[in-house]
N, C-alpha and C positions, 0 to 999 in steps of 0.2 A: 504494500500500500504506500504509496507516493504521499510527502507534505500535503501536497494540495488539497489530497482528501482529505486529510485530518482536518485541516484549516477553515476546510469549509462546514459552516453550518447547519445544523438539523434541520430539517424542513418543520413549520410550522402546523403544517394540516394534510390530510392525507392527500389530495389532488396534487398537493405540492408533493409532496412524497416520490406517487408516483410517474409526475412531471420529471422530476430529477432522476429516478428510476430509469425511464426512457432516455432520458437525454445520456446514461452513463452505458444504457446498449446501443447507442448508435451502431450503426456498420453491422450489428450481428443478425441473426436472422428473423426476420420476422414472425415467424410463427411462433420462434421463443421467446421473443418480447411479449407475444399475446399473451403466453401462458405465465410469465414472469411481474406481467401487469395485474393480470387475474388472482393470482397466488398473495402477492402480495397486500392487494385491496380485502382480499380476503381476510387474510391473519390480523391486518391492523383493524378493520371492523371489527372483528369478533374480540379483538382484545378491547376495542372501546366499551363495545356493548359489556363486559365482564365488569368492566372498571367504570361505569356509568358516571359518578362525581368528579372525575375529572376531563380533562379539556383533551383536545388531537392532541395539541402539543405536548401537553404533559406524557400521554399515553407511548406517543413515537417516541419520547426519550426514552422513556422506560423500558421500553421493546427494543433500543439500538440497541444494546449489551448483547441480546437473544438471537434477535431476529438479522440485526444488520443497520447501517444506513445503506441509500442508496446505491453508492459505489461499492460496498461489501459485496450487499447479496447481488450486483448487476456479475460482479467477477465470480463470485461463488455458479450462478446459472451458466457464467461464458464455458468455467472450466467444467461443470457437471456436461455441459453440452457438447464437449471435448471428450468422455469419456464416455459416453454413449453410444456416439456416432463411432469412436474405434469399437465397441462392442459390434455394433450394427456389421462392420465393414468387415469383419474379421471372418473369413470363408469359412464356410460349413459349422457357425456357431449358431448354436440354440440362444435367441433374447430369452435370458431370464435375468431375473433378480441375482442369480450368482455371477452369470456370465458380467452384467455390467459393474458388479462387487470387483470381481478377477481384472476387468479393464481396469478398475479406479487405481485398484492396489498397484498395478504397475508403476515403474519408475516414471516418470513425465519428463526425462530428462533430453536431450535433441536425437534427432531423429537421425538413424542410418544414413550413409550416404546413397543416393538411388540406386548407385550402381550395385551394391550388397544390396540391401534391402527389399529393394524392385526388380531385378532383371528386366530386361527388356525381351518379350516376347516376339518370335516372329508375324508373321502376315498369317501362315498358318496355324500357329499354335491359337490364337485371338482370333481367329472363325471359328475354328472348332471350340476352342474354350470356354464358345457360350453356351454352351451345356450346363458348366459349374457355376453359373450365374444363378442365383436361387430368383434372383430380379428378372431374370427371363422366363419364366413360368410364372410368375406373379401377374405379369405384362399380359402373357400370352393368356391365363385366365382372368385375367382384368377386362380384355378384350369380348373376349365371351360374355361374361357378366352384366355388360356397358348395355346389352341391348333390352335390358330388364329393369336396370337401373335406370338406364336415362328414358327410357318409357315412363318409371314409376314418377321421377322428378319432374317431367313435359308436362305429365296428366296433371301432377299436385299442384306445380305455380299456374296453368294456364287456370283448372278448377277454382285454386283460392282464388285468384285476380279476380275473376270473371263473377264467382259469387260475393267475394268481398268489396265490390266497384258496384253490383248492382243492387246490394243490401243498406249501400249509405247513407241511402233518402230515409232511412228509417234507422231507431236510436241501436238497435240491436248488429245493426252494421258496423260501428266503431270496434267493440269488443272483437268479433268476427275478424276485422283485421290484423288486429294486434295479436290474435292468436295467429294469424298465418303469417304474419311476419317472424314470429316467433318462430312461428315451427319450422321457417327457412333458414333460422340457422343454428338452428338443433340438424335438421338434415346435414346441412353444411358441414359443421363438426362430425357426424357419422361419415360421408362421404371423406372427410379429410383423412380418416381412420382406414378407411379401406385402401384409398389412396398411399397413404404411407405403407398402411401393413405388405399391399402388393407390388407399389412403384420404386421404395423405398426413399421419399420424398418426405423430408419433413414438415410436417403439417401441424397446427395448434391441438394439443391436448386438453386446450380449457374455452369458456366461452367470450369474445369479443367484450374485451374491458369497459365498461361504462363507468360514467363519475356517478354513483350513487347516493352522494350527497345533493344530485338535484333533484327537484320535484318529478313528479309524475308526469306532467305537461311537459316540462323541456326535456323527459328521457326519450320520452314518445316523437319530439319534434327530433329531439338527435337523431334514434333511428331513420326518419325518414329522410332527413338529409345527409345520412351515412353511405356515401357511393357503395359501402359494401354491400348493400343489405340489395338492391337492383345490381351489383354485378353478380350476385350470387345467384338472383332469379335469372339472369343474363346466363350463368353457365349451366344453370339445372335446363333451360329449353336447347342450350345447343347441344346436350347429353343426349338427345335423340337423335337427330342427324350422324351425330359421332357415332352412337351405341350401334344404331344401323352398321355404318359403315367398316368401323372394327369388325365389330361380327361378322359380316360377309369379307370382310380381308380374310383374318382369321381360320374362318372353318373353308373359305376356298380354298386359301392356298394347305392348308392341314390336310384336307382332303386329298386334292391332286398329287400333295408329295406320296406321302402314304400310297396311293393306288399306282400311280407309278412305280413304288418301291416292293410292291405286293403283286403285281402284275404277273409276275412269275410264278410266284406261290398257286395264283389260280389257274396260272394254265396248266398245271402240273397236279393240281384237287379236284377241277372239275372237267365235264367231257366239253362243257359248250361254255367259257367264260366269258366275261367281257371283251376283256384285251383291248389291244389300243387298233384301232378302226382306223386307216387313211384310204380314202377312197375304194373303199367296200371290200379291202384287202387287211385282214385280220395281222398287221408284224408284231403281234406280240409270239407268233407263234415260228417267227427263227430264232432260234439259239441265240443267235449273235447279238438279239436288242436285249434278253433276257441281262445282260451286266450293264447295260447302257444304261435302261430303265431305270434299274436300281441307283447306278451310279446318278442318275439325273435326279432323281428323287432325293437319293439322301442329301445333295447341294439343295434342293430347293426347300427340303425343310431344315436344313441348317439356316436359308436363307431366311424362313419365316421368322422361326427365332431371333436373327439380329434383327427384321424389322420390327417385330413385337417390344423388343426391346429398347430398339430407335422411339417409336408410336409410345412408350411407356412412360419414358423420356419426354419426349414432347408433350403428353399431356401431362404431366405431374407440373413442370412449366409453366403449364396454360391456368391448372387449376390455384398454383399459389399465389399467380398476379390477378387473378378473379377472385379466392376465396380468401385472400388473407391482406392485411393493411401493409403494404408495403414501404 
């Protein structure tokens, strides 16, 4: 910890808390700021409400020893968020509570030179290598799933909009909204979970910070001038278009490798198979395409794989500059 933090002092009330909070994660990631704002507002409230006869102020001093000032607990989350993410990355590990325990206890000391520690892989070891990618099968049924999900999301904001817009001439309409506003970023946060757990993208663990010390009126007028809360319905309608479109990438190109790669097996199980047809001439039935086939097939679903994994990529991207406050 540097003079300056020492020197500098206590924040008076919690919004200042954590105002300064933020301002000491700049640069880090957004999603863990969410959860670092959230966390925090959290503990100092609940320690207010405990300690009722006294003031923020008093309350935040009382709690620096424990809990942190602002630039404590901002460095305490940078480095916890250091030792996760090596958990995360560390091939063929199970996330658990021990797993990220075994990262922490590590030394934190500088890091290998690349050339020990990294190898450089060839052009072929890194096509084939995406096999060991657990993030490529995440992708790959990420994809598949996108056409269930983003159906469910299309139907929920087009329904809330369309009921909660035509319900407002009448007093029962305001409530009606606020609940579907609500409940787009409870989705939100489930979607972010799926997202990380399959993309491996970090995403907010807790819910979009609000100042709680204001009224009712101006938390309700916040959300609505919150770009987040319309870029989120912005991404739950384009989940459709997408989810379509993954899924028929997805199960075409799975499909064609696979029967390409199988091609033979049939012509070899049954008397009359598909085979591969060009011009009402059955070659699946020379010899000579039977290692072709296969060999085309196994590139083309190696190939799926790194696109899966490219498209996994890309939407993890899409979803944390839509679902998260940058």
């Amino acid at each position: 910890m540097n003079a300056d933090n020492h020197a500098r002092p206590l924040p008076t009330t919690i919004p200042e808390y954590l105002e300064q909070l933020r301002a000491a994660l700049a640069g880090a990631d957004p999603a863990m700021i969410q959860d670092a704002l959230y966390d925090a507002e959290e503990y100092l409230r609940s320690e207010l409400a405990e300690q009722a006869g006294k003031t923020e102020a008093e309350v935040i001093a009382g709690v620096a020893g424990s809990y942190g000032a602002p630039e404590e607990v901002a460095e305490i989350y940078r480095e916890t968020e250091v030792t996760v993410n090596r958990a995360l990355r560390a091939p063929g590990m199970r996330i658990t509570p021990a797993a990220v325990a075994a990262a922490a206890a590590a030394p934190a000391g500088p890091a290998s030179p690349p050339s020990a520690a990294a190898p450089q892989r060839s052009l072929v070891a890194r096509f084939f290598g995406v096999v060991l990618d657990p993030h490529t099968y995440g992708a790959l049924f990420y994809m598949l799933l996108s056409l269930a999900t983003g159906t469910f999301f299309f139907t929920w904001v087009v329904t809330g909009l369309s009921l909660s817009v035509s319900l407002l001439i009448l007093i029962i309409g305001i409530p009606i909204l606020l609940l579907f506003l609500g409940s787009v970023r409870v989705l939100s946060l489930v979607e972010g979970r799926i997202i990380e757990t399959m993309l491996g993208v970090r995403m907010p663990r807790r819910p979009a910070y609000t100042d709680k010390s204001q009224g009712w009126l101006a938390r309700i007028g916040a959300m609505f001038a919150d770009g987040r809360t319309w870029l989120t319905m912005l991404y739950f309608l384009l989940m459709l278009p997408l989810g379509v479109a993954y899924f028929t990438i997805a199960t075409t190109l799975l499909s064609l490798s696979l029967a390409l790669m199988f091609a033979p097996l049939g012509e070899l199980l049954f008397d009359h198979p598909a085979g591969i047809w060009i011009d009402g001439v059955n070659v699946a039935t020379a010899f000579w395409v039977w290692p072709v086939s296969v060999a085309v097939g196994a590139l083309l679903l190696f190939g799926t794989l790194h696109l899966a994994r490219g498209i996994g990529k890309l939407h993890g991207a899409m979803a944390k500059h839509l679902l998260v406050r940058l």
